[in-house]
N, C-alpha and C positions, 0 to 999 in steps of 0.2 A: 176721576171718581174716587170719591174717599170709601174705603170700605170699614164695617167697625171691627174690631176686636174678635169680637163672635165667631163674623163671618169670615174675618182671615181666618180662625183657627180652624173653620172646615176647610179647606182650602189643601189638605196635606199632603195630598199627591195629586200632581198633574205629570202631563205625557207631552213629552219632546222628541221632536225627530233632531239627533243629537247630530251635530256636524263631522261631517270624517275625519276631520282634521282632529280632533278631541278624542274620537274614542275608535279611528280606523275602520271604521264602519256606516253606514247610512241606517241602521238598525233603529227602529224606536224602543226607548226605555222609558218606564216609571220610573221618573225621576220624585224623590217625595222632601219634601222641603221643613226646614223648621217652624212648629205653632211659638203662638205669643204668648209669654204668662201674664195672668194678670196684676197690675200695676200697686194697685191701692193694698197693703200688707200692713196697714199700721195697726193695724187689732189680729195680728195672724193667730191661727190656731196652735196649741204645740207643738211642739216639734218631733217629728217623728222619731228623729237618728240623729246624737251629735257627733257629728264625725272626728269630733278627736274628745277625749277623756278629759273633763277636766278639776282628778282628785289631785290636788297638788301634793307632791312631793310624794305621794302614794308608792314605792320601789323605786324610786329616782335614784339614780346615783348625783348625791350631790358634789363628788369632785367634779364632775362634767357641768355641772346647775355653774358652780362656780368659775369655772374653767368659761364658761358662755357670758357669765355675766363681767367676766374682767374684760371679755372683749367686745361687750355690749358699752361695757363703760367707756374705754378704747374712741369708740366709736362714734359715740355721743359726743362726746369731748372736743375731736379732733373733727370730723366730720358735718355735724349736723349744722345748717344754718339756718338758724327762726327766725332770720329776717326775708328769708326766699321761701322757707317752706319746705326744702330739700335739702339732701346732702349734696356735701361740693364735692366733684368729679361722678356724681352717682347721676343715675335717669332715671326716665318717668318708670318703667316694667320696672328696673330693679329697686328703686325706693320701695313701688308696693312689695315687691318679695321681702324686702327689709322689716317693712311694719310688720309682714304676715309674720315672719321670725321672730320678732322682740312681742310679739300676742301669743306665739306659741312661749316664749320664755317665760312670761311674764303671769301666762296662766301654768305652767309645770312647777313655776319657784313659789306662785302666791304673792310676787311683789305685784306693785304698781307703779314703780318709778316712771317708767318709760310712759306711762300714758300722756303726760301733758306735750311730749312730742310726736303720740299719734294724732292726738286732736290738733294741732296747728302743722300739721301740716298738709298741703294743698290739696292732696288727694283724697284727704278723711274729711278737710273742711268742705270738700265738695262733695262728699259722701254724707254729709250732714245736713244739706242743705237741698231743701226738696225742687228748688226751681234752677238748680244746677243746668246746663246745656251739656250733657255729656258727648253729643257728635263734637261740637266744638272741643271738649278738655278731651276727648282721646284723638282727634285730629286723623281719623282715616287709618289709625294702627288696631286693626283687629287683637291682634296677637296682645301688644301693651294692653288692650282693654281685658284680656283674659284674665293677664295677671292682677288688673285691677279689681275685678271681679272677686276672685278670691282672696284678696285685703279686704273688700267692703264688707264679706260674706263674715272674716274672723273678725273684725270690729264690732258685727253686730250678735255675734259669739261670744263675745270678752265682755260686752255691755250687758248679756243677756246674764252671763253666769257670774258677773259682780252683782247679780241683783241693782243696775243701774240704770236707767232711762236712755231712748235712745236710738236702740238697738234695731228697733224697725223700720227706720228709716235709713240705716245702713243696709239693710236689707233690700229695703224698696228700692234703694239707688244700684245694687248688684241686680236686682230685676230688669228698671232700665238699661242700663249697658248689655246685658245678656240679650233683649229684645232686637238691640243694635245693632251690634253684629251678626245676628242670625240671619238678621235680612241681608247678609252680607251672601248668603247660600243659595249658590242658581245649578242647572244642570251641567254646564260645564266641567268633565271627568265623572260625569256620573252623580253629580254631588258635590258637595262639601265648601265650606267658607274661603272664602281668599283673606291672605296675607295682609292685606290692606285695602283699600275702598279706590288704588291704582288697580287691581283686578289684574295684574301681570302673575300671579303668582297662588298655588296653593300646595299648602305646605303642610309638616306633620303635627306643628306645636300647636298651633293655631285651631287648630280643629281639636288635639287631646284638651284643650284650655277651654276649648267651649264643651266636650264632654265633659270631662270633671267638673267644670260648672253647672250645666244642665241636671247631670246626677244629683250634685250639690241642694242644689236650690230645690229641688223633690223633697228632700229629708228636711228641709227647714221650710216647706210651705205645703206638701203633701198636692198640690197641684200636678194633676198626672200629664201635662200638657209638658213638663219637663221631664218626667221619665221615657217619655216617646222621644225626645229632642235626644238623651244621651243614647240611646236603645240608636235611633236612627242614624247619630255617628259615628257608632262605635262599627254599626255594620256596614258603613261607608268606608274608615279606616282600613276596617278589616280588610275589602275586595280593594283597596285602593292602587296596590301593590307597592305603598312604603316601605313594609317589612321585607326586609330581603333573607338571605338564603340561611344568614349566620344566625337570624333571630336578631337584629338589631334596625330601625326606624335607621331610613337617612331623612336628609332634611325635609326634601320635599319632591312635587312631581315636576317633569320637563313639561313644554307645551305643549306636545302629545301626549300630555295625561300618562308618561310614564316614569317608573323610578329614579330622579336625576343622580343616582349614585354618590350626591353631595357627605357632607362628613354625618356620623351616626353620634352626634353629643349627645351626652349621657341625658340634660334633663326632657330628650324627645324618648326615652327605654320608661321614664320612669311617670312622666306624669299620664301617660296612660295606664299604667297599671296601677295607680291610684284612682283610676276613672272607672275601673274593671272591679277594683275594692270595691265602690257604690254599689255598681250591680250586683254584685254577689250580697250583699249587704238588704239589699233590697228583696232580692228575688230567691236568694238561697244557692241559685245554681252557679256549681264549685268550676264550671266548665270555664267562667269567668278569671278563674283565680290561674288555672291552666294557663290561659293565652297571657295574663300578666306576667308572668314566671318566666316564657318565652324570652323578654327583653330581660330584665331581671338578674335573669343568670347569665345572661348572654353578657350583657355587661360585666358583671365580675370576672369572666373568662376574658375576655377579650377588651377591657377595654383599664385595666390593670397594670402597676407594678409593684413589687413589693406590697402585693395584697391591700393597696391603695389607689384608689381611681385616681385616672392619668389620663386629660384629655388630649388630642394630638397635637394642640397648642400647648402643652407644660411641658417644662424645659428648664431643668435647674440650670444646665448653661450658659441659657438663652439665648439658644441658637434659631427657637421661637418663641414667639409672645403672643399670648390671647389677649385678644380685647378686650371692649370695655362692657361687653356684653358676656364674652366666654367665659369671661373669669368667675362666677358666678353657679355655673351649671354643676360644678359637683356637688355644692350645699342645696342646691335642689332638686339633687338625685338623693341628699340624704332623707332630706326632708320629708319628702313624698313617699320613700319607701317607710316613715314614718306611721305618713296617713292611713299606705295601704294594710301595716300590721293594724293600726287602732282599728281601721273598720273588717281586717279579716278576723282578728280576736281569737287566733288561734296558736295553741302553746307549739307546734312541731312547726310549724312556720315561721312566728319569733326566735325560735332556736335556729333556726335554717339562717337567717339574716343575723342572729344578735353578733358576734364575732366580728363580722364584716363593718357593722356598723361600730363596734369598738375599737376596729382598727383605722376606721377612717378619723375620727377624734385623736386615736394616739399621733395620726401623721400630722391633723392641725398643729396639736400641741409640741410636738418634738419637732419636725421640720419644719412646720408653714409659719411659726409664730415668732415674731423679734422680739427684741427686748421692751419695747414699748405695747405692747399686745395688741399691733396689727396681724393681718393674717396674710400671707402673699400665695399666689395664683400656683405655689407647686406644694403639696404634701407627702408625695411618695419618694423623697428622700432629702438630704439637707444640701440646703441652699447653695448653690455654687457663685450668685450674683445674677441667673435668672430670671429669678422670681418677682416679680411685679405686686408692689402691697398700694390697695386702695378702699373705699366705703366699701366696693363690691365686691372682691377676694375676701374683706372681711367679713363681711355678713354670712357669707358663702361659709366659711368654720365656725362662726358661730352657729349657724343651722345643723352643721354637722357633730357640736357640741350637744346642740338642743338634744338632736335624734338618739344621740348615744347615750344620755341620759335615762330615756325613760326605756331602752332595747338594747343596750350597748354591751349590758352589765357593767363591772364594776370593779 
């Protein structure tokens, strides 16, 4: 039986007798599951909240504008291939973090260069294109769809605020993907999306990517069927018991739905507290901004050298090496504590962060950066032979260039 739209969205809590094996108990809970938004947004209303500011050059420090765009240039150059559509050595999650970085740069400086490599490539042309199959191009990776989500989300952000056409069908293609993997959320642990549509696994990022999206997509379509969606992850997260003792997310849960102790990388601290900005953005209540701050600070305490994030894979001596996905996570820890000052908008808060975010720029620049202005995988101190440079170390200092621009000072 096909049910429509409607009638899924009443649908938002049902009750399970949850298996022992899951939750250690034979207990029934309300279990309440993700609604659908709806699809057709190509006349949307305005928008309630943009979540990021976009006066260019408005306080910016432009040594860091520039400092972003030589390795934007870098990057482009060495990197990009318009006849695949992607960077070479880079993936599908982190290209979109890529675009989303060179739309954040490119609305703070007022250029446009970069845009004729967001429109050609694969993930924008299929963000463009209304009869896309997205089960098929995100291929069972929840998590990659998160990311994609919020690339669709700033394309149709960049489109909106160039006064360009467009724009709502980038939007409407982050609606579908969002509907996508919601349905990926059953009662098993009580809640919350799996890792992929193999359903072995649920984890931290995956679920704060469909919070921050859910939030997201509220403030640019005012549809309240996503403000429940973030509200109901966020209080999933919360009891989930990710957060561990130090205030810092590990990766994800064991098959008993408990803590698997796995590593706490930095962009599982931050992209919830970018998710926690919404709400409070939304709703007013500062109680949001509390439990963001938890990871936050937790992070700069503890996951630090040389007042430089340092993930447990960096290694100027390289005695390890992050991958081809680690490499990436501290310019998405910059990035996102970005988001959460634009949408907290408050001065004793920016001043709590700005320092940290001007010192995470000075390590791009002084240690992460060659003479060619790639960026490699270690910033908090100078290279020993280490450090591993690629599209995705780079993009990762550029993001952390972006953020220190407009919070960094100067």
């Amino acid at each position: 039986m096909r049910l429509s739209l409607a009638t899924t969205a009443l649908l938002i809590l049902r009750t399970f007798a949850l298996p022992s094996e899951n939750r250690g108990s034979e207990q029934t809970e309300r279990v309440a599951y993700p609604q659908s938004g709806a699809l057709d947004v190509f006349n949307p209303p305005p928008k309630l909240f943009h979540l990021w500011d976009y006066t260019a050059n408005d306080g910016q420090c432009v040594r860091d504008l520039e400092r972003a765009h030589a390795v934007a240039e870098r990057m482009q150059s060495h990197y990009w291939n318009s006849s695949t559509g992607y960077y070479n050595t880079g993936n599908l999650w982190g290209d979109a973090n890529t675009y989303e970085t060179l739309l954040n740069l490119m609305l703070a400086s007022g250029s446009s260069e970069y845009t004729e490599t967001m429109l050609t490539s694969l993930t924008m042309k299929a963000g463009a294109d209304p009869g896309t199959d997205w089960v098929q191009f995100i291929a069972g990776s929840n998590d990659d769809a998160g990311w994609i989500i919020l690339a669709l989300i700033k394309m149709s952000d960049y489109l909106d605020a160039r006064g360009e056409e467009g724009g709502a069908q980038f939007l409407n293609s982050a609606i579908k993907v969002c509907n996508i993997i919601g349905r990926e959320w059953d009662d098993t642990c009580g809640g919350g999306l799996w890792w992929s549509t193999a359903h072995t696994y649920k984890n931290a990022i995956t679920n704060e990517l469909f919070f921050m999206a859910s939030g997201t997509l509220y403030l640019r379509t005012g549809q309240e069927v996503f403000l429940e969606n973030a509200k109901l992850t966020w209080t999933w997260l919360l009891n989930s018991g990710m957060r561990n003792a130090e205030g810092l997310w590990n990766d994800g849960l064991t098959d008993t739905c408990e803590n698997n102790g796995q590593e706490t990388w930095s962009y599982n601290q931050v992209v919830v507290a970018s998710g926690l900005s919404l709400l409070y953005a939304i709703t007013g209540d500062e109680s949001y901004l509390t439990e963001a701050e938890i990871s936050l600070d937790a992070t700069i305490s503890l996951k630090t050298e040389n007042g430089i994030l340092r993930e447990s894979c960096d290694d100027v001596a390289g005695s390890t090496v992050c991958d081809n996905n680690q490499v990436i996570f501290k310019g998405i820890w910059t990035k996102h504590v970005q988001f959460y000052l634009d949408n907290v908008k408050d001065d004793a808060r920016t001043a709590k962060y700005s320092a940290f975010l001007g010192a995470q720029s000075s390590g791009v620049f002084h240690y992460g950066t060659n003479g060619s202005n790639d960026v490699g995988t270690c910033w908090y101190a100078p290279d020993e032979g280490g450090s591993t440079f690629g599209v995705l170390s780079t993009s990762s200092g550029m993001a952390a260039h972006v953020a220190s621009a407009k919070y960094g000072g100067c």
